[in-house]
C-alpha positions in Angstrom: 116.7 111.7 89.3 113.4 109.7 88.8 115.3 107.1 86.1 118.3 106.3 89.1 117.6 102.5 89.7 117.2 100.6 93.0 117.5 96.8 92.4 115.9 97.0 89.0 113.2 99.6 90.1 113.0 103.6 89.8 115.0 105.1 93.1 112.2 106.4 94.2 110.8 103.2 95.3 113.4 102.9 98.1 112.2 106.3 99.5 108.8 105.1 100.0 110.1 101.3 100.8 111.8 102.5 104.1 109.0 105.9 104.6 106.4 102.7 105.2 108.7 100.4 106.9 109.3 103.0 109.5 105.8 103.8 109.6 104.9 99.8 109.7 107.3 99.5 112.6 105.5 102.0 114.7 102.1 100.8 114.1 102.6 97.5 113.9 105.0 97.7 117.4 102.8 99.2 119.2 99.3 97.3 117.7 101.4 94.4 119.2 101.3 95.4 122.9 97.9 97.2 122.0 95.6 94.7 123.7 97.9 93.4 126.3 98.0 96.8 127.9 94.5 97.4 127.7 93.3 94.3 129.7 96.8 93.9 132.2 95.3 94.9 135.8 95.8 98.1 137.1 98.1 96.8 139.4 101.1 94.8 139.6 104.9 95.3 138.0 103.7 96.2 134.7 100.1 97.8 135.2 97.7 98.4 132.1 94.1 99.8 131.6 92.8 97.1 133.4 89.7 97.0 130.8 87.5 93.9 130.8 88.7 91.3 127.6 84.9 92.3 125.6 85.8 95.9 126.0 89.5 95.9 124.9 88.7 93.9 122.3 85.9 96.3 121.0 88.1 99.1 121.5 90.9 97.6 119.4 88.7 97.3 116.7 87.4 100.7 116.5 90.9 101.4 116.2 92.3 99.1 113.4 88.8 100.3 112.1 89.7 104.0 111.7 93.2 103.8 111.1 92.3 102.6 107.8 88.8 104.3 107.7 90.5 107.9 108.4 92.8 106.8 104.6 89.0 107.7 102.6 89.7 111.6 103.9 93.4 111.2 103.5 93.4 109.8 100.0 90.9 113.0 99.3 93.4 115.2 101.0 95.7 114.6 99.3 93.7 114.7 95.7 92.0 118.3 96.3 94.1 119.8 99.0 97.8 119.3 99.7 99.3 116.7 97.5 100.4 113.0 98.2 104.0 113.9 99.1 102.9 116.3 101.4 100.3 114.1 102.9 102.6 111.5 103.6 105.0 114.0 105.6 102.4 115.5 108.0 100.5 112.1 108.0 103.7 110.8 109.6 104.4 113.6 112.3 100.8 113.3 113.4 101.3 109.6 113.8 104.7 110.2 115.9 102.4 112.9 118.2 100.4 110.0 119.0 102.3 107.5 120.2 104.7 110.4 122.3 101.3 110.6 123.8 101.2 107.0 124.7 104.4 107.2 126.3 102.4 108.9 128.9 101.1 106.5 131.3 97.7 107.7 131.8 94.4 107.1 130.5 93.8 110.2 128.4 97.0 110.5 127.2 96.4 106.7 125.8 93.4 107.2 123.9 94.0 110.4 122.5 97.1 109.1 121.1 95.3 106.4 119.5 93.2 109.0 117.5 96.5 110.8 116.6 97.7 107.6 115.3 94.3 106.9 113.4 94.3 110.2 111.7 97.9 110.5 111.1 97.7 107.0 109.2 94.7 108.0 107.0 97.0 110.9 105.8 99.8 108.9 105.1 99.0 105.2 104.2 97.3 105.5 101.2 99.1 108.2 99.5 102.2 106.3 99.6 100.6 103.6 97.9 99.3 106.1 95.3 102.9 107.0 95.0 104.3 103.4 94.1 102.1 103.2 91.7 103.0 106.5 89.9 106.8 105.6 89.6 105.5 103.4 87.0 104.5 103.5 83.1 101.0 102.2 82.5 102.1 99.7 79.8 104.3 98.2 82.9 101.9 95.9 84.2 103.9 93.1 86.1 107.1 95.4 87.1 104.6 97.3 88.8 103.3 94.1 90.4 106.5 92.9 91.1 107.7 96.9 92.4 104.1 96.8 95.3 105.3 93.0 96.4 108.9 94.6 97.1 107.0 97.9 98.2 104.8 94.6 100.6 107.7 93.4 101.7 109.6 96.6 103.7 106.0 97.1 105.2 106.4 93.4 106.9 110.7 94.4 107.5 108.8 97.3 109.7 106.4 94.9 111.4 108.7 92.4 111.8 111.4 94.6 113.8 108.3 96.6 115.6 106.6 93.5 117.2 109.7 92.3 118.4 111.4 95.6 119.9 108.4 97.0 121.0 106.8 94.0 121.9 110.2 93.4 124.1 109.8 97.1 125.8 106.3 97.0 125.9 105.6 93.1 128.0 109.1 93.6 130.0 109.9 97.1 131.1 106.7 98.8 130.6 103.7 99.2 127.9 104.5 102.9 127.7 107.9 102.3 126.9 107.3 100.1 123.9 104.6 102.6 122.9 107.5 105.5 122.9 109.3 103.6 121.1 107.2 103.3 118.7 107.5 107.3 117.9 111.4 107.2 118.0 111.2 104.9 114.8 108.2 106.9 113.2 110.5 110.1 113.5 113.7 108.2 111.7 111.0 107.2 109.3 109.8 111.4 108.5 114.1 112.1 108.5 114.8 109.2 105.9 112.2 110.6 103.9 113.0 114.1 104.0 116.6 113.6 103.0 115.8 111.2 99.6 112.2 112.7 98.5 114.5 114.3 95.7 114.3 110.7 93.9 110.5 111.1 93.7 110.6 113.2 91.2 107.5 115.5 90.0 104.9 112.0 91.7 102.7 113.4 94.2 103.8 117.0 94.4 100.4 118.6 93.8 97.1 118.0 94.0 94.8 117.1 91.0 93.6 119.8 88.9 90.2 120.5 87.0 92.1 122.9 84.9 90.5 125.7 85.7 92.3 127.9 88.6 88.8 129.8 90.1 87.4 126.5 90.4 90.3 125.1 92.2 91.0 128.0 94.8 87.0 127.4 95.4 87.4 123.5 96.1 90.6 123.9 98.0 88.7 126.9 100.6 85.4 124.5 100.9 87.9 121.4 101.6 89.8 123.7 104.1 86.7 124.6 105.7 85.3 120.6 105.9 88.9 119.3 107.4 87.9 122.4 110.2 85.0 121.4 111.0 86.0 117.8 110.9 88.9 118.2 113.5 86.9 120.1 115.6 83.9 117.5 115.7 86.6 115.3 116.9 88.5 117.7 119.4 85.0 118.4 121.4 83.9 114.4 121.5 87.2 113.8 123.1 86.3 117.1 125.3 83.2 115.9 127.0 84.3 112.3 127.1 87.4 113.4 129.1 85.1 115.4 131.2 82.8 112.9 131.7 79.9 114.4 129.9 80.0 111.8 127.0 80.1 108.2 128.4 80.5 105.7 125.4 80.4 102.0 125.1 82.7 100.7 123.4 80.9 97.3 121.9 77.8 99.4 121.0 79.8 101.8 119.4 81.6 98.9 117.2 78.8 97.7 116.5 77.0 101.1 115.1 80.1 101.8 113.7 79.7 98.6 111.1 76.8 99.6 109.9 78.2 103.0 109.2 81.3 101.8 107.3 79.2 99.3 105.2 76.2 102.1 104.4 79.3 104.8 103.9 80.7 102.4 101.0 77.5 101.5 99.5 76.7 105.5 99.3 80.2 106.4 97.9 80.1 103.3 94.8 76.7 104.7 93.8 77.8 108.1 94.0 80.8 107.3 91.7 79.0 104.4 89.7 75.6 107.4 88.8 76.9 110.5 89.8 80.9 110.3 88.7 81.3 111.3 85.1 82.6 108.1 84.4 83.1 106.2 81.1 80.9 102.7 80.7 84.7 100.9 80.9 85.2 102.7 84.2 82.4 101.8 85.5 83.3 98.2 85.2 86.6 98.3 86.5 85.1 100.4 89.5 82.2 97.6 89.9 85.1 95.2 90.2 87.2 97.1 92.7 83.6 96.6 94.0 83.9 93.0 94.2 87.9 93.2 95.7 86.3 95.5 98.6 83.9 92.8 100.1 86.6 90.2 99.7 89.1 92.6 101.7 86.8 92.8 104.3 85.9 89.0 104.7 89.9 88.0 104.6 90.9 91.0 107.0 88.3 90.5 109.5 89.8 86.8 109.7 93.1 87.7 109.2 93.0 90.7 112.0 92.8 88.1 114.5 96.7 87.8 115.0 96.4 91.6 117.2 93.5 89.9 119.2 92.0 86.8 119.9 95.6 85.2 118.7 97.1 87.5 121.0 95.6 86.5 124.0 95.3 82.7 123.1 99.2 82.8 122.7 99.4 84.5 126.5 97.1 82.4 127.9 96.8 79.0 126.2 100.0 78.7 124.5 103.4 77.1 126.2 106.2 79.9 126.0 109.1 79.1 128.2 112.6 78.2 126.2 115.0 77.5 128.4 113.8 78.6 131.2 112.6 82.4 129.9 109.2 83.4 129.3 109.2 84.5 125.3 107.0 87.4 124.8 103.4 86.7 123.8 104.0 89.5 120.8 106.8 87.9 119.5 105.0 85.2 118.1 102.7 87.6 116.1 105.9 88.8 114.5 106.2 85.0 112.3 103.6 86.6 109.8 105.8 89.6 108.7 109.2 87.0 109.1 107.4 84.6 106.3 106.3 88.0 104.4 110.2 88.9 104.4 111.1 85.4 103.0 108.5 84.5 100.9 108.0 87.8 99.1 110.3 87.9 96.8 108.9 84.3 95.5 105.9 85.5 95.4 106.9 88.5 93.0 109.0 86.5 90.4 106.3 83.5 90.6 103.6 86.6 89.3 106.5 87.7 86.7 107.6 84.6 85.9 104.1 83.2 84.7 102.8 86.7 83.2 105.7 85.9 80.6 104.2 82.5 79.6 100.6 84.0 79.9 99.5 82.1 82.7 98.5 85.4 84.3 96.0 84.8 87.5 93.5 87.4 87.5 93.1 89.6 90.7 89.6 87.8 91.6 91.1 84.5 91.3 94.2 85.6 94.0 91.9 86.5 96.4 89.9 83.1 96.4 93.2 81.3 97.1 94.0 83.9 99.7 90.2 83.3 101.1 90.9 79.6 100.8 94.0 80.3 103.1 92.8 82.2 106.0 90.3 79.6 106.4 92.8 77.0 106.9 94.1 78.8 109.3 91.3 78.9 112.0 91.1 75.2 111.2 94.6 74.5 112.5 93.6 76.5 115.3 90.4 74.7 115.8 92.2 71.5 116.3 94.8 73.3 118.8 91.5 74.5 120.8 90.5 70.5 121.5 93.7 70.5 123.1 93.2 73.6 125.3 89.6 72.4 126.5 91.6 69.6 127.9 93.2 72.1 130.4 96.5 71.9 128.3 98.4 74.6 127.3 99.8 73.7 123.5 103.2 74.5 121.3 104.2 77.6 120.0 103.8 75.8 116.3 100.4 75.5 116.1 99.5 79.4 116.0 103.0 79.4 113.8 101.3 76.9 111.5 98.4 78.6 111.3 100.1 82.3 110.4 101.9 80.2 107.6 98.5 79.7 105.8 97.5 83.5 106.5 100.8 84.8 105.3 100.3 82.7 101.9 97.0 83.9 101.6 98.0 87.4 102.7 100.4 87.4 99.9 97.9 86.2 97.3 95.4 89.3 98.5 97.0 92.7 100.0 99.8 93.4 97.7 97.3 92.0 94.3 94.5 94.2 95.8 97.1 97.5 96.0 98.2 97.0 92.5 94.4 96.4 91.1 93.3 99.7 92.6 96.0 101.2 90.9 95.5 99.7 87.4 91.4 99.9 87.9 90.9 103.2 89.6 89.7 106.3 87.4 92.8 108.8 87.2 91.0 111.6 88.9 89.5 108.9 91.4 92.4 107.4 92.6 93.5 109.2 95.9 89.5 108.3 97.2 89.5 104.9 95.7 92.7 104.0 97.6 90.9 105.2 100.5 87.8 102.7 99.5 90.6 99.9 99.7 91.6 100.6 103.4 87.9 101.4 103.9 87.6 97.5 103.1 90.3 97.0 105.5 88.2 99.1 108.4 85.4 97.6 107.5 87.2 94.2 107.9 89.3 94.9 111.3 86.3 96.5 113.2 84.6 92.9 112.5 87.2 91.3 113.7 87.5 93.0 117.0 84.1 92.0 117.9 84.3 88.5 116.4 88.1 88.3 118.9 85.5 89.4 121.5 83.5 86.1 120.7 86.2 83.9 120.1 87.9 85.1 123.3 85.3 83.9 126.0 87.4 82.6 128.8 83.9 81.2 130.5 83.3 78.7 127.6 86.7 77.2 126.3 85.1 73.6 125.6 83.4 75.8 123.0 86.5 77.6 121.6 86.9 74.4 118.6 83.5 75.3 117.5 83.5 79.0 117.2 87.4 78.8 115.3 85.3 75.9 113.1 82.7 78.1 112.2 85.3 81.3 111.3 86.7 77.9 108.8 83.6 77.3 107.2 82.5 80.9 106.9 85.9 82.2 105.0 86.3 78.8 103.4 82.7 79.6 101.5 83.7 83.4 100.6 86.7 82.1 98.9 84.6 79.2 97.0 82.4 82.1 95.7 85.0 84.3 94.7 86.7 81.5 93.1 83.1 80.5 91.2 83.2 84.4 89.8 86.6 84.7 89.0 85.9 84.6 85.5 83.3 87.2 84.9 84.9 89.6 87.6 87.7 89.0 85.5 86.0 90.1 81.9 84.8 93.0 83.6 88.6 94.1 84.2 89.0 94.9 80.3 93.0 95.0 79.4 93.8 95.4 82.9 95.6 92.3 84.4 
């Protein structure tokens, strides 16, 4: 079953193509309308939260933050416990409880769907990655490449039909309507799953073994015992704060919250690095995933923008009538999946096309020219914000312009980074280091909610130029640094390429 073919690639890369495009259209749908809601005023035709722009912003992301912070757990999960496949399968119901409990248009309903949603994803986003990978040999360096830039490209299909569907529901019926919506799609996402996981073959039906069976049925009762205990921290936090014994700020907690993610990371590399049993080459491809990691998190803490502070500069500073009809302010986020879609597959054969006349560009190198990118970005913006301090309100194509340069650069980093986590990543480390990856993303989002909390200020728009300068010239000197040690990041990688 495994050998059928799907547009030159094993079958089974069609089952987790349209398991993640579902999946993509119900996060990224309802992310869309995510901030919106929050800070629309409690009254009106289509009443939100009503929660001040700092706070929302915060809140937002915390949640980016542990959607991909929850993928550590899942990716070990799925390693000691149940199994990628299975992961995937309950990751994806849990994510569809959530958002059926956004459709519910009250406030507890709302944010205990958003945990749902976090956890849920943490299950199932890395483990289908894992999965990709698998379908391939290891001696199949750039089909693999090639198979996570198609595998890149149904996740931005999802995002693209989510943002403007939901986005649709969500700004001109209701926000809780575009939020169910976002479960009807999740659940056609589990179905289409179900009915093709046959093509997978034997990839990610167990979990990893040490070999011997006492040692095993010992792991798999004290991981049993942690995800208890875990899911029960969590149930009696959401307890007292719905009660109103726990009162939490959400800025403070963002910001407490960064310093966990970034000491959490440095504690599990040294673990691995001292304490992991590894090999001296494993060590140095795990000291390069090392260097991807703090890249991730600079580009996605600029890139993350598009959910918040772009969000809210396209409702409020950006001209959106065509003919008379307001467009959506969501539907202009949905440009960066629409150039995904179209430029992906250019992107795949240009990294096939020069690995056959051995101009291969390391992993390192792709993320300074993603780096480079994203900064160009928040210049474009920068010069759209001169405009806005003038009391203008500006085109539609300068936030298009500007999620041109961050889908280029997006395409130079996220799908790269999946693929060199794959090829670097010790086999019986890979579930976990997959969750390191999203970890980087976390790390990356929860920055950027509070820097969209900065950026946002509606008191101080004369200074909005500056601060979108300074995101320039911050992400513009990451990527000249990467780019500077592209080389011996790269002799670190050994064969891998």
């Amino acid at each position: 079953m495994q050998q059928t073919q799907w547009l030159g690639h094993p079958r089974g890369l069609a089952t987790l193509f349209f398991t993640e495009m579902w999946e993509r259209f119900s996060y990224y749908g309802m992310r869309a309308i995510l901030v919106l809601a929050m800070v629309a005023g409690v009254q009106g035709e289509n009443p939100g939260l009503g929660i001040s722009k700092e706070t929302a912003l915060a809140i937002y992301g915390l949640y980016t933050s542990a959607v991909y912070l929850s993928a550590l757990p899942g990716g070990w999960i799925a390693d000691r416990l149940i199994g990628q496949r299975n992961a995937v399968f309950w990751g994806g119901v849990i994510i569809a409880s959530g958002h059926f409990c956004m459709a519910f248009n009250t406030t507890a309903t709302f944010f205990i769907g958003l945990i749902l949603i976090a956890l849920g994803t943490g299950l199932l986003k890395p483990n289908v990655s894992v999965m990709v990978g698998q379908l391939y040999a290891d001696t199949e360096s750039a089909r693999k490449d090639a198979g996570y830039s198609m595998f890149y490209m149904g996740i931005n299909v999802g995002a693209f039909l989510g943002k403007i569907i939901c986005g649709l529901l969500g700004e001109k019926i209701g926000w809780h309507v575009g939020f169910a919506a976002a479960g009807v799609f999740m659940v056609a996402g589990l179905i289409q799953y179900k009915l093709t996981d046959r093509y997978l073959g034997q990839v990610g039906l167990t979990a990893v073994s040490t070999g011997d069976a006492a040692r095993d049925a010992k792991g798999r009762q004290r991981g049993w015992l942690a995800v208890l205990v875990f899911v029960a921290a969590i149930s009696a936090v959401v307890a007292a704060t719905l009660a109103g014994s726990l009162v939490i700020n959400a800025v403070s907690l963002a910001q407490g919250a960064g310093v966990f993610i970034v000491a959490l990371a440095i504690s599990y590399f040294a673990y691995i690095l001292l304490l992991g049993g590894l090999t001296a080459l494993e060590k140095q491809k795990v000291w390069v995933i090392v260097a991807l990691f703090i890249g991730a998190a600079m580009f996605w803490s600029g890139f993350e923008q598009a959910g918040s502070s772009f969000s809210l500069f396209a409702k409020e500073h950006t001209d959106r009538i065509v003919f008379g009809w307001e467009v959506p302010a969501s539907w202009i986020q949905a440009v960066n999946p629409l150039l995904i879609i179209i430029l992906s597959p250019f992107f795949a054969a240009l990294w096939v096309n020069l690995a056959k006349r051995n101009l291969t560009l390391s992993a390192p190198l792709k993320f300074a020219l993603g780096l480079l990118q994203l900064s160009i970005g928040f210049l474009v913006l920068a010069w759209a914000s001169v405009y806005v301090a003038a009391g203008e309100k500006v085109a539609p194509t300068w936030l298009m312009l500007t999620y041109l340069f961050h889908t280029t650069g997006e395409l130079c980093l996220s799908p790269v980074g999946l693929a060199a986590v794959n090829k670097l990543s010790p086999a019986r480390y890979q579930g976990q280091m997959f969750g390191m990856w999203f970890t980087a993303s976390a790390l990356g989002k929860l920055i950027a909610g509070l820097l969209a909390g900065h950026l946002a200020q509606d008191a101080d728009l004369a200074g909005m130029s500056g601060r979108f300068v300074f995101v320039f010239f911050t992400t513009a000197g990451a990527g000249v640094l990467m780019l500077l040690l592209s080389r011996p990041i790269s002799r670190l990688m050994g064969e891998v390429k």
